[in-house]
N, C-alpha and C positions, 0 to 999 in steps of 0.2 A: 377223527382224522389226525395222524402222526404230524405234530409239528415240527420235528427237528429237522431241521437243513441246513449240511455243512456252507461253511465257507465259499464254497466252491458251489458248490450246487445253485445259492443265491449272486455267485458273482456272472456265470453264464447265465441267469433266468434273466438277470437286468443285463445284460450283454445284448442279448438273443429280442427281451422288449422293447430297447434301444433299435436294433435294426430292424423290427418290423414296424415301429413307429416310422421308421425316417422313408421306408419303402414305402407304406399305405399313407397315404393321405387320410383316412376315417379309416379308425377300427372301432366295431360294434361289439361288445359282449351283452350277451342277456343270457340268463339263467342262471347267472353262477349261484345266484340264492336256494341252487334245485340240488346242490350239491349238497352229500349229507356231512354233517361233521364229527359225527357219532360211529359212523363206519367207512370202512376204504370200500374201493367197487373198480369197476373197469370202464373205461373211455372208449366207444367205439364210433370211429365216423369214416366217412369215404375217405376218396386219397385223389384229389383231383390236381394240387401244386406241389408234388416234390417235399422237398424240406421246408417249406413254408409253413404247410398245414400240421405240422407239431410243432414248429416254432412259433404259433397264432396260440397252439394249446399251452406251450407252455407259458409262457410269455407274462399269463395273468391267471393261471390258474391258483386256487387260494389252498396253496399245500402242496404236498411232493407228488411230483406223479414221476412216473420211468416207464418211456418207453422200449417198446422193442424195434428194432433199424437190421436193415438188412447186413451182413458181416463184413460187407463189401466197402461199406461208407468212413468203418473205423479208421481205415488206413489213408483216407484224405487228410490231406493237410490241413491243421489251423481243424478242419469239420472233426476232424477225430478223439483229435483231444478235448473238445467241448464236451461233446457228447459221452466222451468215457467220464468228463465232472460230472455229469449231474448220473449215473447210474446207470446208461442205456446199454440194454444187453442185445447180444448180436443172435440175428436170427438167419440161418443159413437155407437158402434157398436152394432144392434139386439143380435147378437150370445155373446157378451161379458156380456151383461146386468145380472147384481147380484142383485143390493141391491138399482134398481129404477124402475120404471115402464115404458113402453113401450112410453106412453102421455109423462112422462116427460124426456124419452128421448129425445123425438121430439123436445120439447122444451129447453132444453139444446141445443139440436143439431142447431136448429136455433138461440140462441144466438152467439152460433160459427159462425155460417154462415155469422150474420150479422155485426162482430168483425172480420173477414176476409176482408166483402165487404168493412168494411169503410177502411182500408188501401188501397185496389185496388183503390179507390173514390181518396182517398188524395194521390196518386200520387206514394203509395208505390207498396211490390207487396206484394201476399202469395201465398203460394205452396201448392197444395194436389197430392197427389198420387192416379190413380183416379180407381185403380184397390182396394184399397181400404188395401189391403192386401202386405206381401212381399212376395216371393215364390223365387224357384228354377225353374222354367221351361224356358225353350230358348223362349217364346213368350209369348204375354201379357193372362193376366186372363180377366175376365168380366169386360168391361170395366163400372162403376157408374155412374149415372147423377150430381154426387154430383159437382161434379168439373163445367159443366153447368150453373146449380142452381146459385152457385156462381160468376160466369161471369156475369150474368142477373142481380142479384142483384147489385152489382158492378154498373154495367151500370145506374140501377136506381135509384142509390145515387150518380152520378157522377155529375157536372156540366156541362149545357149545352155547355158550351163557351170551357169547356177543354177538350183535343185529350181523345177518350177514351180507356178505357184500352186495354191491349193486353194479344196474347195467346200464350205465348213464350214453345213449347216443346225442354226438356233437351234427350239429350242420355244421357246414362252413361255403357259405354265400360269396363269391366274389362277381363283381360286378365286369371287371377284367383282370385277370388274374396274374398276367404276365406284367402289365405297363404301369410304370413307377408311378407313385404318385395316384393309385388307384383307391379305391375303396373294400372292403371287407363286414361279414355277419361273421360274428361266429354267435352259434345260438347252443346252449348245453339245454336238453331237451329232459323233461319226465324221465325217472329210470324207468325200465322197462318193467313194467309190470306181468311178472311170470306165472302162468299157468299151477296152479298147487302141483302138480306132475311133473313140475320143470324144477319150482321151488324147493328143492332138496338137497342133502348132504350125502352123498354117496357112498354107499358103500364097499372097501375093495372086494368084500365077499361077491356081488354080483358080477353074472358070468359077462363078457366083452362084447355079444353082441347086444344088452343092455345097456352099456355105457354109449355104445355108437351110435345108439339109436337114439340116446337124448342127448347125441353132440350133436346127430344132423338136425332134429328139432328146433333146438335154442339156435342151430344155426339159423335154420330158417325164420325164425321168429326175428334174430338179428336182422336178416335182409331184409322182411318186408318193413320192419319198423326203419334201415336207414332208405329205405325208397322210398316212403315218403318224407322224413326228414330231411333228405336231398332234392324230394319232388325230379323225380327223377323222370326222364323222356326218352322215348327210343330214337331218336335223331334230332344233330344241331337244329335242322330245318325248325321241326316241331317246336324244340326249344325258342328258336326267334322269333316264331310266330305268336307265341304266346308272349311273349314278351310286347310283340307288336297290338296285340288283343289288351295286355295290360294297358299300355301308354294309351290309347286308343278310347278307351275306357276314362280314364283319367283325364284329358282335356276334354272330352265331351261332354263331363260333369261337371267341371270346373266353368266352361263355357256357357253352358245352360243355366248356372248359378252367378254367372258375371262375376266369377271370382278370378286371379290369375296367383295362385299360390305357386311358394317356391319351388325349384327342382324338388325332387320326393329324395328324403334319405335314403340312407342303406337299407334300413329296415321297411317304409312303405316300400319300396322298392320290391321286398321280399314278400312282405303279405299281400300287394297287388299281383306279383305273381302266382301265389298259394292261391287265391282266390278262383284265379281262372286255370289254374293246377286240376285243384282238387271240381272245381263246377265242369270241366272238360273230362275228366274220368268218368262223375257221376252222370254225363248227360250220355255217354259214349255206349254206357251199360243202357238206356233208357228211347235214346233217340242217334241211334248208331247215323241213320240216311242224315237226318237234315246238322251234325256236324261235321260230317267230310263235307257237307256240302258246303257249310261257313266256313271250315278249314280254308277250302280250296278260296273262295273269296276274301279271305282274310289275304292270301298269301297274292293274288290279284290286287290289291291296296298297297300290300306292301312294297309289291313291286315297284306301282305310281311313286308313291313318298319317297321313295328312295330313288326314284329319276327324278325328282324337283332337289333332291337334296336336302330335305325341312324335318322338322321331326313335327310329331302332332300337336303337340302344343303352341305349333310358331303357323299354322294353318288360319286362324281365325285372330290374331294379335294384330294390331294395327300397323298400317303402311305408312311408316314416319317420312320418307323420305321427300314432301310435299312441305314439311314443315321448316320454317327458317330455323327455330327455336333446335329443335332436335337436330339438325342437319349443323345449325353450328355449335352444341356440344358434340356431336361426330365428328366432327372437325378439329375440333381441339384435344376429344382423345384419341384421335386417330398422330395429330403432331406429335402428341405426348409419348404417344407408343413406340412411334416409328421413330422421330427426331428426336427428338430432347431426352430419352432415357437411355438408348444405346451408349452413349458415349462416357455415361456413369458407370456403366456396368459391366465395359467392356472387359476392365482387368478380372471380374469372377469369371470369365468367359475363358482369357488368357490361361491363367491358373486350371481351370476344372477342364478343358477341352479334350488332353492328353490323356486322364482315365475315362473322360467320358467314350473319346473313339477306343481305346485298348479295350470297354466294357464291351462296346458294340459287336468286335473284334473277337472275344470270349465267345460272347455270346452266338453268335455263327458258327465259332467254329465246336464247342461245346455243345450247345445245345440241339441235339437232335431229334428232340419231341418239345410241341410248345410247351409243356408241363413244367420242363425243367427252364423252362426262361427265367421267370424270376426267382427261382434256387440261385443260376448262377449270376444274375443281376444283381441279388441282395448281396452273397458270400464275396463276389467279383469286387463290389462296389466297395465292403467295408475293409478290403483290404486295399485296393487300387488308390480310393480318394485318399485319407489318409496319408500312404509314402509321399500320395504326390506335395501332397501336404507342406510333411516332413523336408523333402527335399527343397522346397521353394524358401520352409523357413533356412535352412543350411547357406542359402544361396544370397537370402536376405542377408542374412549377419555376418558373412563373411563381406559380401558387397561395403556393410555399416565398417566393419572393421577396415575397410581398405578407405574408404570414404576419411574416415578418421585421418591416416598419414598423411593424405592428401589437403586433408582442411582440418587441423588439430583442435578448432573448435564446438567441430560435432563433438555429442560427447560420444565416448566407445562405451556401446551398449549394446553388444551383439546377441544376449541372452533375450533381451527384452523385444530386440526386433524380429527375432527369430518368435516370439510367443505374441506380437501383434499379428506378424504376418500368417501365422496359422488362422487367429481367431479371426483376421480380413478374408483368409479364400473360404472357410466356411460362411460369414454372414454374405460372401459376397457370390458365392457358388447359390444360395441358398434367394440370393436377390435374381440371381441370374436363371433360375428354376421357375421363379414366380414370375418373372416377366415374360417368360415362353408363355406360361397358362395364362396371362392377360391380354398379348398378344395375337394366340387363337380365339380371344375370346370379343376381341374386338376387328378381326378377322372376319368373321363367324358370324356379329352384328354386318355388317356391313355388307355382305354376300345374301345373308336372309332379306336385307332389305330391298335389294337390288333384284331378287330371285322373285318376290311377289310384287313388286311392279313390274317385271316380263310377264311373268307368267299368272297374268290372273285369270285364265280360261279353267286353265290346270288344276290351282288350286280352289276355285268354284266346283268342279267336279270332285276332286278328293275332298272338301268340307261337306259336300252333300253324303259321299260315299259314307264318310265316316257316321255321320249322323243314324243313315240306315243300318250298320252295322252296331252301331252302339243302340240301338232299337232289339236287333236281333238276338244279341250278347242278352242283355238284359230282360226278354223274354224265358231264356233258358235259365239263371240264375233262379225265377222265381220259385220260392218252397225249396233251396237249397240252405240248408246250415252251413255259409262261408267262412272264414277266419276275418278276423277286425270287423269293422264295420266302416262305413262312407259319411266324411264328415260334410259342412253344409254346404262347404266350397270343393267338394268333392274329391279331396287327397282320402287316403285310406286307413286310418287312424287304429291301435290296439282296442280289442272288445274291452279294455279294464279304461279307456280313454274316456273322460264324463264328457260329452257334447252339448253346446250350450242349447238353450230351448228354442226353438223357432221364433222369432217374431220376439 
C-alpha cells in the first residue's frame, strides 16, 4: 500500500476525523486488519448518509484512498476544496449534466476512471459507491457497472509480477443516522473472493461483448456480496421488526439468566441483528407459512410495547417506586437535574443557541431527503459553531478593553479573553450537550417508573407475550450456523469472544 500523503491530503483526513468524531458519539471500526498492505484494491459499500459515509471511510482509513463524488459537489463551498485535497475525482452523472454534452461526459467520465485505475495499479485504493446515489431505503438501489469497469481497468494497468488488486466491501451500520450524538459500525469486510473466470487481467484484444459480460458479473457478484454486508430488507417495516425480534430476544435471555447487562454496543447491536437477518432468510426458504405467521405476531407485540412506551428490557426490571431509598435518590437527581444545574450552564446555552437554531433552520430548509440531514448538520455545524465562536470571543475583548478605561485596574488583556472565552463556549456548549442526554435520561427513569405502576395488567400480558415469542424465535434458530454466539447473561458476544465455563 502507497504511503505517501501530501500535506494536504493528511490535514483534511484529520479535519474530516475531527468532525465525525464530534457528530457520532461511538464510532466502531473493525477489519481494518482485512486490508492488505502489499497491494491497492477498491472500497465498495452502500450509500445510505450523504457525505458522511466517505467521510467514516476516510477518516481512519490506514493509507490513501480517492474517491469518486459526483461533479456537482466540487463547486460547494468550504466541501470543494476539501475534497479536491485529498484527490477526489468528479464523476458526472446523465441526469445531473448542465452545461456539457453527453460525448463529453463520457469522456471526462473516463478520465476519472482512468485516475482511479492508476491508484488501484500503484498499490493504493479508491472507493466508489456503486449505487451511484445516496438514499434512505433499508436495502441497496441499482446496483452500476461503474465500480466493474474500474476493477478491470485497474487490473490492466497493474503489473504483472504485483498481487492484484482487491474488492474490499465496507458496511456502514448506523443506529440513527441523521441525530447528533449518535452511534456508527463501520465494518471493512473479507475482499471478495473471485471466481477464477472473474479473477483476470484482461485483455484489449477481446471482442466488447466479453468485457460486458464480465462487467455485469463482478457486478452482480458486487451486489449480492453488499446485500448481505448491509443485511439488507425490502421495507423499513421488516427492517423494525427485526430489530424488535432482536431486543426481544435479548432481554428474554438476559431475564431467564437473572442477569441485567448493559445497553448492547454498536457492534452487539449489529450481530443481534445478523442473527435474526441471516435465521429469517434461512427459515423463509425452509418454513415460508409458520414466519409470516410470526412476522405478523411480532409486529402485534410491537405494536403493544410501543403503546406502553417501554422497551423490552425495562418489561420485567423492578418497580422502585415503593421504595423510600430509591425514591429519594430520585429525588435528589431529579433536583439536581432540574434545579441546581441549569443555572451553571446557562451561559453554554446563551453562547451555542444562535447556531444551534440557524443549524435547525439549514437543516429544513436544505435538506430534502433525511439522508442528507446529518451532511448538512455536520458541514452546517463545523462552520456555524465556530464564527459564533469567534464573534463572542471579539465581543469579549473588546468589552475587557472598554472595562479597562473604565477601571484602569483590570489589566487590558483583550487577546487572552478573547481565547478563554472561546475555550469557555466550547467546554460549555459541550457541558450543555451532556446535560440534555442526562436530562432525558432522568426523564425516561421517572416515566418508566410511573408507566409500570399504572399499567401493570399491560405489561403482565406483554412479558407473557414475549416469553412465547422468544420460545418461537428460538425453535426456528435451531440447526442454524448464526454469527457470534450468546454469552451466559445473554448479550451477544463475537464467535472469536472465549466465554467463561458454566458453573
Amino acid at each position: 500500500m502507497s504511503s505517501k500523503l501530501s500535506t494536504g491530503y493528511q490535514l483534511v483526513r484529520r479535519f474530516v476525523r475531527l468532525l465525525v468524531r464530534v457528530f457520532f458519539r461511538e464510532i466502531v471500526y473493525e477489519g481494518l486488519d482485512r486490508i492488505p498492505r502489499d497491494a491497492g484494491g477498491l472500497i465498495v459499500a452502500w450509500h445510505p448518509n450523504g457525505l458522511v459515509d466517505p467521510a467514516l471511510i476516510l477518516s481512519n482509513f490506514p493509507g490513501k484512498i480517492i474517491f469518486g463524488a459526483r461533479h456537482g459537489l466540487f463547486s460547494w463551498p468550504i466541501l470543494g476544496w476539501l475534497i479536491k485535497r485529498i484527490g477526489t475525482v468528479p464523476i458526472y452523472r446523465s441526469q445531473d449534466l448542465e452545461t456539457m454534452s453527453r460525448a463529453e461526459a463520457l469522456k471526462a467520465n473516463q478520465e476519472s476512471l482512468n485516475t482511479m485505475a492508476d491508484e488501484l495499479a500503484s498499490g493504493s485504493f479508491s472507493a466508489l459507491f456503486p449505487e451511484g446515489i445516496s438514499h434512505d431505503e433499508p436495502h441497496l438501489t441499482e446496483i452500476k457497472t461503474g465500480a466493474a469497469r474500474l476493477y478491470y481497468r485497474a487490473r490492466a494497468k497493474s503489473s504483472p509480477s504485483a498481487p492484484p488488486p482487491v474488492i474490499i466491501p465496507v458496511g456502514l451500520h448506523y443506529d440513527r443516522k441523521a441525530i447528533f450524538r449518535s452511534r456508527v459500525l463501520v465494518t471493512f469486510h473479507e475482499p471478495i473472493d473471485l471466481p477464477s473466470h472473474l479473477d483476470v487481467n484482461p485483455s484489449e484484444d477481446e471482442p466488447i461483448n466479453v468485457h460486458r459480460a464480465r462487467y455485469r458479473e463482478l457486478t452482480e457478484l458486487i451486489e449480492h456480496t453488499l446485500v448481505e454486508v448491509v443485511r439488507a430488507t425490502e421495507d423499513w417495516n421488516l427492517h423494525q421488526l427485526m430489530h424488535r425480534a432482536r431486543k426481544l430476544m435479548r432481554a428474554e435471555r438476559s431475564y431467564r439468566a437473572g442477569a441485567r447487562p448493559d445497553a448492547p454496543s454498536i457492534t452487539e447491536r449489529d450481530l443481534g441483528f445478523a442473527r435474526v437477518w441471516y435465521g429469517y432468510r434461512a427459515r423463509l426458504k425452509t418454513h415460508p407459512d409458520e414466519i409470516l405467521a410470526l412476522t405478523k405476531e411480532l409486529a402485534e407485540y410491537d405494536k403493544m410495547i410501543r403503546a406502553v412506551g417501554l422497551e423490552d428490557f425495562e418489561l420485567t426490571g423492578p418497580i422502585k417506586l415503593s421504595s423510600p431509598t430509591w425514591f429519594g435518590l430520585l429525588t435528589l437527581q431529579f433536583a439536581t437535574v432540574y434545579l441546581f444545574l441549569p443555572p451553571i450552564i446557562i451561559v453554554g446555552y446563551v453562547i451555542n443557541v444562535i447556531p444551534y437554531f440557524l443549524l435547525k433552520g439549514l437543516d429544513r430548509f436544505y435538506t430534502r431527503e433525511y439522508k442528507d440531514a446529518a451532511t448538512v448538520k455536520m458541514l452546517g455545524g463545523a462552520v456555524l459553531f465556530p464564527l459564533t465562536w469567534g464573534v463572542a470571543a471579539i465581543l469579549a475583548a473588546r468589552g475587557s478593553q472598554e472595562l479597562h478605561l473604565m477601571f484602569p485596574t483590570i489589566p487590558d488583556v483583550p487577546v487572552l479573553v478573547a481565547v478563554l472565552t472561546i475555550i469557555f463556549a466550547m467546554i460549555s456548549g459541550f457541558l450543555a450537550l451532556r446535560y440534555n442526554e442526562l436530562s432525558q435520561e432522568t426523564y425516561r427513569a421517572i416515566r418508566v417508573q410511573i408507566t409500570k405502576t399504572k399499567k401493570k395488567e399491560s405489561i403482565e400480558q406483554l412479558v407473557a407475550e414475549r416469553a412465547r415469542l422468544f420460545e418461537r424465535v428460538s425453535l426456528l434458530e435451531v440447526g442454524l450456523d448464526l454469527p457470534g454466539q450468546v454469552a451466559p447473561d445473554g448479550r451477544i458476544v463475537s464467535s472469536e469472544t472465549v466465554l467463561p465455563r458454566p458453573g
